[in-house]
N, C-alpha and C positions, 0 to 999 in steps of 0.2 A: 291799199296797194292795187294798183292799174293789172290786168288780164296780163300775164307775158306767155307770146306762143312757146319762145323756147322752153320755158319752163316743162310745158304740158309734153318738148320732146323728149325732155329728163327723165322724166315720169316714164313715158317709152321707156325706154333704155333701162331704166331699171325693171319695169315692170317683164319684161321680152327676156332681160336676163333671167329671173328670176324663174316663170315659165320654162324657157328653152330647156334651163338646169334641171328641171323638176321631170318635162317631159325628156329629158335623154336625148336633146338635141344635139348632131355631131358640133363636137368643138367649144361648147360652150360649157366649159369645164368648171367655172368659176362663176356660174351663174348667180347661187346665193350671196353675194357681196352688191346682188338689188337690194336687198332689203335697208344695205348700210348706206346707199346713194339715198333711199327713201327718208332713212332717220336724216340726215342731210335738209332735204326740200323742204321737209317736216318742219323743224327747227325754222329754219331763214324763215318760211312764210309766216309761220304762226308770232314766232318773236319778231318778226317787220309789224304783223296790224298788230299785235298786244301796243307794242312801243308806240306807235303810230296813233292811236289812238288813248294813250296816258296825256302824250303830250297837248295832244289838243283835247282833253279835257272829256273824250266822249267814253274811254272804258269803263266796262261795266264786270263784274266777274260771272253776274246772271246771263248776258248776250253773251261772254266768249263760250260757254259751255251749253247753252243754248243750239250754239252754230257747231259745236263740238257734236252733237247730241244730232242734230241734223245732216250732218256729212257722213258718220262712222256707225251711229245704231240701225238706222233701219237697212239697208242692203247688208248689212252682219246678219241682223232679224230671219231675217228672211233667206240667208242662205242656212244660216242652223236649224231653225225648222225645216228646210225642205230635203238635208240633209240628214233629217233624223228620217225621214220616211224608209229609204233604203239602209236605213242603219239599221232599221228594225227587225227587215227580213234578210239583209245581206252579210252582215255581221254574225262572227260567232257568237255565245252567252257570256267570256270576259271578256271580248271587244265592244261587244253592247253596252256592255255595265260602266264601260272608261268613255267610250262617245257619251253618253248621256253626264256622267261626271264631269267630262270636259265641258259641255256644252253649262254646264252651270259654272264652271270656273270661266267660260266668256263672258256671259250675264255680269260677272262680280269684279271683272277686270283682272283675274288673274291666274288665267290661262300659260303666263309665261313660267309661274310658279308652278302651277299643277302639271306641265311638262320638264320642269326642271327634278321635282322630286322624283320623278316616274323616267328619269335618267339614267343610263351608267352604258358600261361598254358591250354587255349585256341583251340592252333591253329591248324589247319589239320593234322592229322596224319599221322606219317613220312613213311608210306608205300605207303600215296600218292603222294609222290615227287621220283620221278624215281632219281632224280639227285641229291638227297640230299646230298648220300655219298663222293660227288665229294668237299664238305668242308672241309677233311684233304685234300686232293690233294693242296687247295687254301693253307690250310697254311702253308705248307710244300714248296712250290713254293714261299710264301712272303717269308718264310724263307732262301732261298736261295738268295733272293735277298740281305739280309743283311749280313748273316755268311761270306760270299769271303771278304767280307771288313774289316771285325771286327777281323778275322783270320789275314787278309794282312795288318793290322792296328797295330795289336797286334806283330807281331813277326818282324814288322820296329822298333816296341818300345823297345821289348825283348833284340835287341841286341844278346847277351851273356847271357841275365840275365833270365833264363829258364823259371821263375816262373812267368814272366807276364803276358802271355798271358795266363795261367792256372786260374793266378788271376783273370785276366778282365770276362775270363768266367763266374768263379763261381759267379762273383757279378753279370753278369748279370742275371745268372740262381736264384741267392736267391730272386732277387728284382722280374724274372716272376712268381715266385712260391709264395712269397708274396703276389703279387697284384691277384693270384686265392683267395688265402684265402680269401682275403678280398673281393673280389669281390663275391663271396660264401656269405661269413657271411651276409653283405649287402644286398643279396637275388638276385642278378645281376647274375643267374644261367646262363643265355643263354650266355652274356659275357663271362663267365669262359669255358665256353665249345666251342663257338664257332670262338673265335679270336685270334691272335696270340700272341699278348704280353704274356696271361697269362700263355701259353703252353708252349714258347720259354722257358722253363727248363727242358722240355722233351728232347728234342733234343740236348740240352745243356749238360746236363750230359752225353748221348753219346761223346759231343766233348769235354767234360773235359776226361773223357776214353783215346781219340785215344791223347790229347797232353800231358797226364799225365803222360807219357815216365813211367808207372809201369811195374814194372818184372812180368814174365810170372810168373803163379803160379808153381811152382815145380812139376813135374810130380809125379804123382800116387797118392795117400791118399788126399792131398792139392787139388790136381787140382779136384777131384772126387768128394772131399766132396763140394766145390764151385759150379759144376756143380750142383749138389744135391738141393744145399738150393736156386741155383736158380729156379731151377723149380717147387721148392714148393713156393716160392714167387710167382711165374706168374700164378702157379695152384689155391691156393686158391683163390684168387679174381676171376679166371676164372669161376668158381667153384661155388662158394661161395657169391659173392658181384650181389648186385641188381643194377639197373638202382635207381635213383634219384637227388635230387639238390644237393645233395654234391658230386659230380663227375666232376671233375677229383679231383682237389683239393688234399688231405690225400690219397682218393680212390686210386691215381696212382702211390701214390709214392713206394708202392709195385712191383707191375707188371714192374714200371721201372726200380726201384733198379732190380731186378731179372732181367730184359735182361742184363742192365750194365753189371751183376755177370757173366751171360751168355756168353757176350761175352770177359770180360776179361779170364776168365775161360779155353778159347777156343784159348788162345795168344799162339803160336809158336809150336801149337800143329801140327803135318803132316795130311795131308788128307789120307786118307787110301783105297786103294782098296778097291770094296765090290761087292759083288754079285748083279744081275739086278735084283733079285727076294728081296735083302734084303729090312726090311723096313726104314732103315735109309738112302738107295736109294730114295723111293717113298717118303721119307720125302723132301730131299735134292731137288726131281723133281718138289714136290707140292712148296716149296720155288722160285723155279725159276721161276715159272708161277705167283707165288704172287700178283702180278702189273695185270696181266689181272683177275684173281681170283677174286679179290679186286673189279676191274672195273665191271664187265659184272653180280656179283652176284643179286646184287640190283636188278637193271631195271628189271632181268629176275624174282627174285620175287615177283615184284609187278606190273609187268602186268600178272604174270599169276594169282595173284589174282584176276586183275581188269576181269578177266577170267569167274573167279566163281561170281555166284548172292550174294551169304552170304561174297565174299572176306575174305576168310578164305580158307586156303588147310589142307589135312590131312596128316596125318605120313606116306603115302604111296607118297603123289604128292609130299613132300616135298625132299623126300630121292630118287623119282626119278628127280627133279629140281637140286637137287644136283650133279646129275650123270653128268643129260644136263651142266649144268651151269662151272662141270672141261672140258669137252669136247668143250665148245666154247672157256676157257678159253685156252684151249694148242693149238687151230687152231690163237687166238691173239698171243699168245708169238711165236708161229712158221713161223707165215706169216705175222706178222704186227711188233713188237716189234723185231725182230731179226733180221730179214733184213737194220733197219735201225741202229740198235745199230753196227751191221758188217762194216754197209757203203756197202753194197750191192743196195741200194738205197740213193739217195744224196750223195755221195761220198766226194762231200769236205765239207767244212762249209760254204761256199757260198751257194749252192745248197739245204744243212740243212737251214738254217736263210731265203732262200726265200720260200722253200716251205713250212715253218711253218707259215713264215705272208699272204702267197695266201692261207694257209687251216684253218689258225684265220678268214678272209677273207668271206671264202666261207660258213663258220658255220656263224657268225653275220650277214652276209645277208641272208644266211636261217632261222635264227634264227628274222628278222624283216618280212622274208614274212610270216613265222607260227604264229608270231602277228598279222599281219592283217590279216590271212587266221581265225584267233580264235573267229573274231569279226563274221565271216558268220555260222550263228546257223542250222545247219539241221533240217530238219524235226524230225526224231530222238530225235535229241537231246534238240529240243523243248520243247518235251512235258517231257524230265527228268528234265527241271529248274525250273520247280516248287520246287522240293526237295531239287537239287541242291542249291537253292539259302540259304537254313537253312543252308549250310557249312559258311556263311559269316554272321551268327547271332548276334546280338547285345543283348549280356546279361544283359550286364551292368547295365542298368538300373532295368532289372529285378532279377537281386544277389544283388543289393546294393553296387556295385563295387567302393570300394574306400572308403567307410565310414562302413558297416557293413560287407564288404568279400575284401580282399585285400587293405591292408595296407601297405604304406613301412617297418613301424614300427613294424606290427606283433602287435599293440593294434589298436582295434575297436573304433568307436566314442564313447562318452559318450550319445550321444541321442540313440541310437543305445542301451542299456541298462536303457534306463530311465524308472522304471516303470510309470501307472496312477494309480492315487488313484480312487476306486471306479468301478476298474476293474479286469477281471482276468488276471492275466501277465504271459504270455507263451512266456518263453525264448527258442528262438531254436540255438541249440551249434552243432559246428562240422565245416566240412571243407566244399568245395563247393558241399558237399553231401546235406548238409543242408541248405545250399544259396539258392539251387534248389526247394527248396520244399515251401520257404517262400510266393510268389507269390500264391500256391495252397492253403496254409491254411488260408492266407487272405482273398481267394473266396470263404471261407467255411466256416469260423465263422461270428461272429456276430461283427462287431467293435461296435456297443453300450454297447455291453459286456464284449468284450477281446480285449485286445492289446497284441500282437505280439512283442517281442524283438528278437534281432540277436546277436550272436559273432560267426563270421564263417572267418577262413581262408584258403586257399588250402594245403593243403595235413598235415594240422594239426587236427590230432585226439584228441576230448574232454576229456582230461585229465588232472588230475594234475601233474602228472609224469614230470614235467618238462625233467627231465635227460635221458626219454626215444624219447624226441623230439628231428633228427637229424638236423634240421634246426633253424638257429636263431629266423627266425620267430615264429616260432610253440612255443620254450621255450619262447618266449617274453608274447604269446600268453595266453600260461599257466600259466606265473607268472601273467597277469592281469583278468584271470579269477579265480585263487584264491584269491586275492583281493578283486576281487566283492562278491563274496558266504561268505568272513569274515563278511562282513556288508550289504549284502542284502539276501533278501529271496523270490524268485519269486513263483508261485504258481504253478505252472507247469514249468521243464524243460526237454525239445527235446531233444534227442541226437541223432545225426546221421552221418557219415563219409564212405570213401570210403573202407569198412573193406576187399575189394577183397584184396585191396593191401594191409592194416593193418596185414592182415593173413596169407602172401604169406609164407610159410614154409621156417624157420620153429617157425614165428612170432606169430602163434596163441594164443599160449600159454598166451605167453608176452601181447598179446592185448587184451584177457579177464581177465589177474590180474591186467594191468591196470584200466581195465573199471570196474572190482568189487571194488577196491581201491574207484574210482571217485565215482560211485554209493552210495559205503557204508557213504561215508562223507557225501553227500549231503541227504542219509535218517538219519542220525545222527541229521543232522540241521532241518530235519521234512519236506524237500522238496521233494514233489514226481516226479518219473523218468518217463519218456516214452523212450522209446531205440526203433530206427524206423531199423529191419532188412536192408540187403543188398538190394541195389536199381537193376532195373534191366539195365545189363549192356550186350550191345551188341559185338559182335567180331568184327566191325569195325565200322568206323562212319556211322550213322544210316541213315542220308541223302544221303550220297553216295551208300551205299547198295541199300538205295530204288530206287534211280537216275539211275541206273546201270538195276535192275532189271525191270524199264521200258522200258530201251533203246531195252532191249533183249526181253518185252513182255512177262517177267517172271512174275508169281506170287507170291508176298513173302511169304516167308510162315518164322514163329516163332523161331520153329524149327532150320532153317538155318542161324537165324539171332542173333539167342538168346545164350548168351554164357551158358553153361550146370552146369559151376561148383558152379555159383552163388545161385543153387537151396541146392548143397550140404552143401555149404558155412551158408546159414540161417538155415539148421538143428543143423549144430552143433553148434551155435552160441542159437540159440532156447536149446538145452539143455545145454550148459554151463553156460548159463543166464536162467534159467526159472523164472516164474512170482512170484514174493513174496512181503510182505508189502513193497511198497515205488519202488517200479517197476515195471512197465508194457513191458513185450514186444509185437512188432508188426512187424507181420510181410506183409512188403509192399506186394513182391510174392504171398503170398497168396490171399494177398485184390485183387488183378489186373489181375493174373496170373491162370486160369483154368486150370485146368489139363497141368500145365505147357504150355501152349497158351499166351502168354506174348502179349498186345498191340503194334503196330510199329506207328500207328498214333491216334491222337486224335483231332476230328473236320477236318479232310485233312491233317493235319500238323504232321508232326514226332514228334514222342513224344520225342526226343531227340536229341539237333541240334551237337552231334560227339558222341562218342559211348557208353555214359549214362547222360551226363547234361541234364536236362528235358527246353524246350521249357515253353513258357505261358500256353498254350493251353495243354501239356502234364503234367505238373504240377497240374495244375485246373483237368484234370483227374486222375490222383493216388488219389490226395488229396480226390478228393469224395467220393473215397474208405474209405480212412482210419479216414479222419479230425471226422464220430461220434463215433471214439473208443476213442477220445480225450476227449471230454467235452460235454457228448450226448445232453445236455438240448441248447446248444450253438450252435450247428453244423450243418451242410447242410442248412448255411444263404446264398446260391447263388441259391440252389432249391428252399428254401421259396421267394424267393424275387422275382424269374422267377414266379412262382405260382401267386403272387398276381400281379404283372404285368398281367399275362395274366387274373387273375379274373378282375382287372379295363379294358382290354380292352373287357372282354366279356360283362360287364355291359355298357359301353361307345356304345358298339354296340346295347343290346338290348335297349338304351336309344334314338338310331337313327331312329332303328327298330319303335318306337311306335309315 
């Protein structure tokens, strides 16, 4: 297959999305759906020479993996080694321990695995895994283990008979794109995102493209207008589409169809001449660095966070990171990646195949002594695992994990809603916004007076909207919390959820006509509301900021640690909801937050164990604040109880005293 420029500006466009998303560039909301235009190009080129090369007799399975071997290991190589150097002194001791484990599930191909298991809703945030990105690479790599066979399989079977190996594809591309769905719907998000079964139709479609022997589109009008709706296919989602559980799934099938369109579009068309100043030049160049682009972006954003005490950059570091980050990128392709893909270095395939298994080699044994080098704790870094250690928090028990907040099912237990008779029943509704908080109002009311019920699941907001719940769970959620409100009537109901992202534009709208909706039925029924404002939420995980900012001997400060829009966020939400019969609003911020002075610990302990779920100890403190706007004659029963404690141990003493 002949050089195509456009190609190389595909590769742009994914590559720039991909970056933008990563770096926080305005507007580029839907950045990571580069990766699905990449499984795309992926696919078409590699099954165009497999196929191209069966038929004329020249494929070899030792040269495709050979050239496999010379385009993806050494610029990989060498960004994991150089990224273990600052891993070693800029990483905590179990961030240490997971970069060096990561860095040997790259070596082995199965980095999308070792990110998949070290998944959940939960888990460290993905700006603290330097190597995370390196999980398309894994599956792009299983996938090439399999496509040479299935191609060289398919076209022993073809014969003559064209449409075989077109067939075998698409069935296997309907059955991976299938089993995301399903794996989606079932709630099995990290599966669908991170393994290769469900993807292999990304890539597939590429290779239905390159063997689907279709006519080049007609030059002029035809070919233009194809070019056209491809790139508003790739742009909208870029554009447009948020992070969440339904991704890839529906999400991709956009962005894919448009590269497919993109690059059929671009069939038989001649490369053209163009000036060193055009920018369809500087597109065509930022395409051919792609592969180091891709590699080097990561690691270099997120150690220059680990940089900063708040781990956060602004619009100025981030657009200068971007500068550094093409500049390392064209010294990879220039002096790492080119040299070997030339045969300038390793010249035969012998010389390739050994110096890839001596440099797999030399990573996995570097990669077993930064294991044990992770178990010796510095002085330093001693004293930040106090903090550190809330990144490995066990909620569970404190959400009600499994019976009143995460369900397979998306329905809550029935005890979990049982009211008591003879009590007041305060249902708290919402997603793990509201999970967080149950532990603090239990240490604030009175259980001889109140009981406390839950239906909390993640990232579903308290509504009846079913139809506006993208996830299975969440509509399961909602058809069994209408249910309940047909035939019971609690006496107080909580609402609370994570409205940052409920509102993320241009959703606001949509999530206060939902929650007047929800509201108005339930003062319909005569039950009154408490709506708990935005929780405060930090710009990265709150344990790590603080862990970080001791190692440096920094002082936290609020300010740096506290995200800003969350203040904006409870104004408007504070006047689009204001207070009227059969609803109260409250706002948390206010209860906790001084002059915008937000808490980072409560009792020693961070009041948040990742960058807003509240700890015990951070719980029990908001709640003090706010549990006597609830039910005044009821509340502040963990003061009174400390009070007469300490009055029995003052009488207990003047009784020793005499």
């Amino acid at each position: 297959m002949g050089h195509r420029e456009d190609i190389d500006w595909l590769r742009a466009i994914a590559v720039l999305a991909v970056v933008g998303f990563h770096f926080e560039a305005p507007a580029i909301f839907g950045g990571f759906v580069g990766v699905d235009i990449f499984f795309v190009i992926s696919g078409y080129l590699i099954t165009g020479i497999i196929s191209a090369e069966i038929v004329s007799g020249q494929f070899s399975f030792a040269r495709f993996y050979e050239r496999r071997a010379r385009r993806l290991l050494p610029a990989l190589y060498v960004m994991v080694a150089c990224a273990a150097i600052p891993a070693s002194h800029e990483l905590l001791s179990s961030e240490r321990a997971e970069f060096f484990e990561s860095a040997t599930a790259v070596v082995t191909f199965t980095s999308n695995v070792f990110f998949w298991l070290r998944s959940g809703y939960f888990d460290h945030a993905a700006v603290e895994k330097p190597l995370l990105h390196t999980w398309s690479l894994a599956v792009e790599e299983q996938f090439y283990l399999v496509l040479p066979v299935v191609v060289w399989g398919g076209r022993l079977l073809a014969q003559r008979r064209r449409l075989v190996l077109p067939g075998v594809l698409a069935l296997f591309a309907a059955g991976s794109f299938a089993l995301g769905l399903l794996l989606l719907r079932n709630g099995a998000f990290a599966s669908a995102f991170f393994l290769s079964p469900p993807r292999a139709w990304e890539f597939l479609l590429g290779s239905l493209l390159a063997v689907s022997r279709l006519p080049a589109p007609p030059p002029g009008v035809v070919q233009r207008a194809a070019r056209g709706l491809s790139l508003i296919l790739m742009a909208i989602p870029i554009l447009a589409l948020r992070p969440g559980p339904s991704s890839p799934g529906l999400n991709a099938l956009a962005p894919c169809l448009g590269a497919a369109l993109f690059l059929w579009s671009g069939t038989g068309v001649a490369n053209v001449p163009r000036h060193r100043m055009s920018p369809l030049k500087w597109a065509a160049f930022v395409g051919r660095i792609s592969y180091s682009l891709y590699l080097w972006h990561w690691p270099l954003f997120a150690f220059a966070r680990f940089a900063k005490p708040g781990l956060a950059l602004d619009g100025w570091e981030r657009a200068g990171l971007f500068v550094l980050t093409v500049a390392v990128a064209t010294l990879s392709w220039r002096y790492v990646e080119q040299p070997f893909r030339t045969r300038q270095l390793a010249a035969t395939p012998r010389a390739a195949f050994s110096l890839a298994a001596l440099a797999s080699l030399l990573l996995l044994a570097g990669s077993g002594v930064g294991l044990l080098g992770s178990g010796a704790v510095s002085k330093a870094d001693r004293a930040a695992q106090r903090f550190d250690a809330y990144n490995s928090y066990d909620m569970k028990p404190l959400y009600r994990y499994g019976a009143c907040f995460t369900t397979p099912d998306g329905r809550v237990a029935e005890d979990c809603l049982r009211p008591v008779s003879g009590k007041t029943n305060i249902l708290l509704w919402g997603d793990s916004f509201a999970a967080h908080y149950f532990h603090g109002l239990r240490a604030h009311l009175d259980p001889k007076t109140v009981h406390i019920m839950q239906a909390s699941q993640p990232t579903c907001m308290p509504t009846f909207s079913a139809e506006t719940q993208g996830v299975g769970v969440c509509r399961a959620f909602a058809v069994q919390m209408g249910e309940y409100f047909a035939q019971a009537r609690p006496d107080l109901v909580v609402m609370s959820a994570d409205w940052l992202e409920n509102a993320r534009p241009p959703r606001f709208a949509g999530m206060v006509r939902d929650l007047r909706r929800t509201i108005g039925r339930l003062r319909e029924a005569g039950i009154p509301v408490v709506l708990f404002g935005p929780s405060v939420q930090f710009r990265a995980r709150l344990p790590s900021m603080l862990a970080r900012a001791t190692l440096r001997g920094v002082t936290p400060e609020s300010a740096a640690f506290v995200r800003s829009d969350i203040f904006a966020l409870d104004a408007a939400m504070q006047a689009a909801l204001p207070p009227r019969e059969g609803l109260s609003y409250v706002s948390i911020l206010s209860a906790i937050c001084e002059d915008r002075r937000c808490p980072l610990t409560a009792s020693n302990v961070p009041l948040s164990f990742d960058h807003a779920h509240l700890t015990a100890e951070g719980s029990e403190h908001v709640m003090a604040a706010v549990a006597p706007r609830l039910l005044p004659d009821t509340t502040d029963f963990s003061s009174r109880e400390q009070a007469r404690e300490r009055s029995d141990q003052a009488g207990d003493s003047g009784t020793r005293d005499d």
